[in-house]
C-alpha positions in Angstrom: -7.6 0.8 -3.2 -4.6 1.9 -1.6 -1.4 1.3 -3.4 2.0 1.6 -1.4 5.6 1.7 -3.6 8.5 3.8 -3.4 9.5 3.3 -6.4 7.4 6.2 -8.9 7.7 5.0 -12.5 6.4 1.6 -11.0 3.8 3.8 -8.6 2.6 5.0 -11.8 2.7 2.5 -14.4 0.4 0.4 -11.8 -1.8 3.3 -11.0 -2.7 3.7 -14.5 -3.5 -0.2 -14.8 -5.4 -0.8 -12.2 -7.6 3.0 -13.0 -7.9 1.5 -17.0 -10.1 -1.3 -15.5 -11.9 0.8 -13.2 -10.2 0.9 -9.6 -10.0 3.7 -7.8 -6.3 4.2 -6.4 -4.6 6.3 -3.7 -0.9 6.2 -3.5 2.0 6.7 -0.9 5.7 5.6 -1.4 6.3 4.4 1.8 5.4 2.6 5.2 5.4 4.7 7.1 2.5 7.2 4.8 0.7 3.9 4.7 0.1 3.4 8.1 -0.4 7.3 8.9 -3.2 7.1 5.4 -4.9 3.7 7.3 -5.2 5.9 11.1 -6.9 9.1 9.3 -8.9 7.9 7.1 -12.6 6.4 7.3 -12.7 2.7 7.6 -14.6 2.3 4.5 -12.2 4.1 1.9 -10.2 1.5 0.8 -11.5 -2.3 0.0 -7.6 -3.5 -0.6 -4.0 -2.8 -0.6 -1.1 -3.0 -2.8 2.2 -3.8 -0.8 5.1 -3.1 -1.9 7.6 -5.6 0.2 11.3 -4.1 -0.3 11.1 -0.1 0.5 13.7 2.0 2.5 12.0 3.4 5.7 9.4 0.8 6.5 9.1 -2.8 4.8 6.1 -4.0 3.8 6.2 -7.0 5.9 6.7 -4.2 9.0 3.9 -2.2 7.8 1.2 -4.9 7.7 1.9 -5.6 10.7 1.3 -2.3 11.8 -1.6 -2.1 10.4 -3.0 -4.9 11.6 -2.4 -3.9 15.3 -4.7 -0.5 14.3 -7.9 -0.2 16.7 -10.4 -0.3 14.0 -11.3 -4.1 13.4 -12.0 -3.2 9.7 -9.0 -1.6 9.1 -6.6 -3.9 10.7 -8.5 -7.1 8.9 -8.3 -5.1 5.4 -6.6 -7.3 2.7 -3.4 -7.2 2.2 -1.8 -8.3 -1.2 2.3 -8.1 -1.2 4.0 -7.2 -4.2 7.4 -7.1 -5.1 10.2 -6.4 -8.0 13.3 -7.7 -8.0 15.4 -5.3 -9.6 18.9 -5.8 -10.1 20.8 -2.4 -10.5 23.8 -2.0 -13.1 
């Protein structure tokens, strides 16, 4: 599974849940790593995404649809789920 969040405590803190039952996760904070991860790797690596929907560089509304415009059927159709925290800063 490929998980994609900017923010790193919550990059963590959902990497460690989703490896305690068993899931085997990449990461990236952004986008924009997310769409580069999807073009190099093989089209059977990852069975699902995590979304993150509010980052900086690239939203995650932006970045699905970038990835859904990638040449490979099976990587362009991969699931999608979005995800979001809304955080309200002091």
């Amino acid at each position: 599974m490929l998980l994609v969040e900017d923010d790193e405590l919550n990059r963590e803190i959902a990497t460690a849940l989703l490896e305690k039952i068993g899931i085997s996760v990449d990461s990236v904070e952004d986008g924009t790593d997310a769409v580069e991860r999807m073009n190099e790797v093989d089209a059977d690596r990852y069975d699902l995404i995590f979304m993150d929907i509010q980052m900086p560089k690239m939203d995650g509304y932006m970045t699905t649809r970038e990835i859904r415009t990638l040449k490979n059927n099976k990587k362009a159709n991969i699931p999608i789920v979005a995800m979001t925290a809304d955080v309200l800063k002091n």
